[in-house]
C-alpha positions in Angstrom: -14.6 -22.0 31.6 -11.2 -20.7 29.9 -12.4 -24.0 26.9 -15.9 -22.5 27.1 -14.5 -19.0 25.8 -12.1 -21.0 23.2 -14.8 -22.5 22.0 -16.9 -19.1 21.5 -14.1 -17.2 20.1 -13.6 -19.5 17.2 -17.5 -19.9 16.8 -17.3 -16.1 16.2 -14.5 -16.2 13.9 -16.5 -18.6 12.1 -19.5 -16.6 11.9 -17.2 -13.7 10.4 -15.7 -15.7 8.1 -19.1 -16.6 6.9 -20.3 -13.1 6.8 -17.4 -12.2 4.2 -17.7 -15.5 2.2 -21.3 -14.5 1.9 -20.7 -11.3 0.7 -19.0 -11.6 -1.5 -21.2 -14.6 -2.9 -23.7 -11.7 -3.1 -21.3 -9.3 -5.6 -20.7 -12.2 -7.8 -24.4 -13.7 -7.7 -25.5 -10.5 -8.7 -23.1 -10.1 -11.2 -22.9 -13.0 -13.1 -26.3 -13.4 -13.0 -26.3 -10.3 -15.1 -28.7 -10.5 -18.5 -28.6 -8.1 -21.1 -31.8 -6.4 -21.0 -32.7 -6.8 -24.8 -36.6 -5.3 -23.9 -35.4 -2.0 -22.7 -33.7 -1.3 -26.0 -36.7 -2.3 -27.6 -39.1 -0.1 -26.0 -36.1 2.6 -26.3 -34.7 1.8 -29.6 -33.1 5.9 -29.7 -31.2 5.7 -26.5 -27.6 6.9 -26.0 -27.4 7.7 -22.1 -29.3 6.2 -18.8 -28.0 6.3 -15.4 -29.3 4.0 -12.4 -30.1 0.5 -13.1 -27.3 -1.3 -15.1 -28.5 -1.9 -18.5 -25.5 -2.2 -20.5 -22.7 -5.0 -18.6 -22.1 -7.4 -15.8 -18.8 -5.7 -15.2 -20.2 -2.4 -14.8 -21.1 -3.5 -11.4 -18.4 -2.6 -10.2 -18.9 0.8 -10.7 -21.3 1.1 -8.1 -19.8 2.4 -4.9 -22.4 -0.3 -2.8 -20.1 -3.1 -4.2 -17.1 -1.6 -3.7 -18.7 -1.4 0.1 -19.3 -4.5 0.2 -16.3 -6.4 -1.5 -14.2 -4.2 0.8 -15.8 -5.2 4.2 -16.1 -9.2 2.9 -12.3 -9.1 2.6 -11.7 -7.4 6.3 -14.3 -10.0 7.8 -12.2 -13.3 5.4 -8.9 -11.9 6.5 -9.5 -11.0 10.1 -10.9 -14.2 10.3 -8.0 -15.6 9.0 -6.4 -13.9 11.4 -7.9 -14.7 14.3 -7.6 -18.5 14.0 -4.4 -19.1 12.6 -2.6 -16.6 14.8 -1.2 -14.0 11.8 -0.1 -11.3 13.9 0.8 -8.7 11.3 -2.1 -9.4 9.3 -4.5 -8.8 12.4 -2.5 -5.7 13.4 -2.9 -4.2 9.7 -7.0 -5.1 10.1 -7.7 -4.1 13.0 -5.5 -0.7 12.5 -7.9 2.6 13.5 -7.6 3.8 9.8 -8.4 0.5 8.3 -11.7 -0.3 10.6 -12.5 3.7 10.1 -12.4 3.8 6.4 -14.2 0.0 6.0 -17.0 1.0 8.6 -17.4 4.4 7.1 -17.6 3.4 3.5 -20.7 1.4 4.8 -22.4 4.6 6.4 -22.0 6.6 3.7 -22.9 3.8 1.1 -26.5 3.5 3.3 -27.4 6.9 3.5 -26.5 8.1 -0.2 -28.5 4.6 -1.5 -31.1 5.5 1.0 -31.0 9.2 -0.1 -30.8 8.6 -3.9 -33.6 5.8 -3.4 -36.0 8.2 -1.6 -35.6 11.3 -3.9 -35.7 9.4 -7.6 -38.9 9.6 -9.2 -39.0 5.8 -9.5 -38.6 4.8 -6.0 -37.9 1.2 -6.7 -35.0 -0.4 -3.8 -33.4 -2.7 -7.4 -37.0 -3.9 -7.8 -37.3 -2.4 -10.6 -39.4 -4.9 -13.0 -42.0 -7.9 -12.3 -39.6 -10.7 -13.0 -37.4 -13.1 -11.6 -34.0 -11.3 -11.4 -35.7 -8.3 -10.6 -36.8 -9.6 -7.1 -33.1 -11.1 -6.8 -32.1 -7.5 -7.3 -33.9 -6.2 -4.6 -33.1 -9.0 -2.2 -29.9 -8.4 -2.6 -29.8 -4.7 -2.5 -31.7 -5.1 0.9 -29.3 -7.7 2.3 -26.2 -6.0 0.9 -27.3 -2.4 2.1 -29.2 -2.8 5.1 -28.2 -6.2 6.7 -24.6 -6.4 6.0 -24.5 -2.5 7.7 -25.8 -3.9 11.0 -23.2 -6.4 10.8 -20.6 -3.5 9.9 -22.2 -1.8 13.0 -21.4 -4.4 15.6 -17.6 -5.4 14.5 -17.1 -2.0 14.2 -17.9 -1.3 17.9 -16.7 -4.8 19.1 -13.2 -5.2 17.3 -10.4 -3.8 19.7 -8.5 -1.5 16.9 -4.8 -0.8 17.1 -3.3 2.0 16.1 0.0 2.7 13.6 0.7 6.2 12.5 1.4 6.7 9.0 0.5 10.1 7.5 -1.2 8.7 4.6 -3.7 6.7 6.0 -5.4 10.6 6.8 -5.6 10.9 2.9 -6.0 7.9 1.4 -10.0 8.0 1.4 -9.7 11.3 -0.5 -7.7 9.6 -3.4 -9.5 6.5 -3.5 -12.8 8.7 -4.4 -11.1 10.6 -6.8 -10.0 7.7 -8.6 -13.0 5.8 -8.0 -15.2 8.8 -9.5 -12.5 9.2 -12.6 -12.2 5.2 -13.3 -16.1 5.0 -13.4 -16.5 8.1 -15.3 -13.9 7.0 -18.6 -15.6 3.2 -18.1 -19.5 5.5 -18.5 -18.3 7.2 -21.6 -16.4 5.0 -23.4 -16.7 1.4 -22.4 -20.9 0.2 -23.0 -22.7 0.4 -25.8 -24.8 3.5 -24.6 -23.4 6.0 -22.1 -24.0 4.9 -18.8 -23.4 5.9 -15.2 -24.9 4.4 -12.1 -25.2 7.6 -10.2 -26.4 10.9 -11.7 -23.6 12.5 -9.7 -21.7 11.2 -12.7 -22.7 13.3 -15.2 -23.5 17.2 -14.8 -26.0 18.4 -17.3 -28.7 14.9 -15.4 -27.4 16.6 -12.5 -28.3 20.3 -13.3 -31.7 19.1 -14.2 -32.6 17.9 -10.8 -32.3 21.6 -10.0 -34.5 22.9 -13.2 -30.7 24.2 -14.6 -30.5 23.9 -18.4 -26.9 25.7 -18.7 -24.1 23.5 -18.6 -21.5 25.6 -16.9 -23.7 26.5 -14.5 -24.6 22.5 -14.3 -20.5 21.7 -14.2 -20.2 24.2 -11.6 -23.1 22.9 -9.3 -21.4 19.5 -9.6 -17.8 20.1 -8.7 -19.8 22.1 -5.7 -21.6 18.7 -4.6 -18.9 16.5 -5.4 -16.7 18.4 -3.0 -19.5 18.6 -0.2 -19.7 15.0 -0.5 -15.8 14.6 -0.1 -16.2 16.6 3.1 -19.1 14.9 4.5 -17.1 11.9 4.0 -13.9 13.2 5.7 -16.0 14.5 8.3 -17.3 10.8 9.2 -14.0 9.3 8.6 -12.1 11.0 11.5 -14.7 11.1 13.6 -14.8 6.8 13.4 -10.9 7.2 14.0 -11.7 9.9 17.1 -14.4 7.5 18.3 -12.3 4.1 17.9 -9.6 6.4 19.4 -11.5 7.0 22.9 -13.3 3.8 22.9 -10.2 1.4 22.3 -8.2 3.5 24.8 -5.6 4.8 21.9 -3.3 6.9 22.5 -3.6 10.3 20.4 
């Protein structure tokens, strides 16, 4: 019995391990595979700004918060892996810390409702499919997989891991900076760093933004943006502490 429960525990590391090698397979399939798309600057020959599919650079995949999703839980699922079968104690205690599971887990919530969202309201509901060719159908696969799938398998190891919990004041904040720098890095990289401007959310730049809402003036655009971009900070803090308050009560943590 007690070898029959050895043997599962280490077939689920396994599968973990898997899970995060596969992921991140995904981010760099999808981004190596990257072509530059010489027929959209021929049928738009005057463009200087798009936002949404990227047109302009492999490496501006990384701008998209999915991958940043994604690459972040991979890790956690290698590591704790790693941690699991070869016994690394402090490793396993810093993975399976309340703060770390809680920001992970909700990084995938809010990266499936916002794609979701953002999906459902465009005017070219596409899911990454968003041409009749090869790659195109690679995108969406992916984009499926990486969004939908890899959230159910957030879900579970989310509810199943045991977490631990170590108090350190600026695990409460660190989400809020990592947005702000994450939101500043990609917003420089839009401007400056392609040969067109380029963002992959409209979020990221405020007179797109002001037009979703028939708004043509631009401090009136600005100001509508800082607005949203600080309701979406709150939603996020919002679900942040209450993954910590439910890993709290369900691990039995001491508050």
């Amino acid at each position: 019995m007690e070898q029959k429960k050895r043997f599962y525990k280490y077939f689920y590391n396994i599968l973990i391990l898997f899970c995060g090698l596969i992921g991140l397979w995904l981010f760099l399939s999808h981004m190596l595979h990257f072509s530059f798309p010489d027929y959209f600057y021929a049928n738009n020959p005057e463009i200087k700004f798009y936002f949404g599919t990227n047109v302009v650079s492999m490496w501006a995949d990384l701008s998209f918060f999915t991958y940043h999703t994604l690459i972040f839980f991979s890790i956690w699922c290698i590591l704790y892996s790693i941690s699991c079968l070869f016994t690394c104690k402090k490793l396993h205690g810093f993975l399976t810390n309340i703060y770390v599971l809680s920001f992970v887990f909700t990084n995938y919530i809010f990266t499936v409702v916002l794609y979701t969202f953002f999906e459902l309201t465009s005017s070219n509901i596409t899911f990454g499919l968003y041409a009749n060719v090869p790659m195109a159908y690679h995108n969406f696969g992916t984009n499926i997989i990486t969004h939908y799938i890899y959230f159910i398998f957030a879900l579970i190891i989310f509810l199943k891991v045991k977490a631990t919990k170590n108090t350190n004041k600026f695990a409460n904040f660190f989400p809020l900076i990592y947005l702000t720098v994450y939101y500043i890095i990609v917003k420089i990289a839009g401007e400056f760093a392609y040969i067109i401007e380029w963002y992959p959310y409209v979020i990221f730049d405020a007179t797109s933004f002001g037009k979703l809402f028939n708004i043509t003036n631009y401090t009136l655009c600005v100001i509508l943006l800082i607005c949203t971009l600080i309701f979406i900070s709150i939603v996020y803090m919002i679900l942040y502490t209450s993954c910590i308050k439910f890993k709290t009560k369900k691990s039995n943590i001491d508050k």
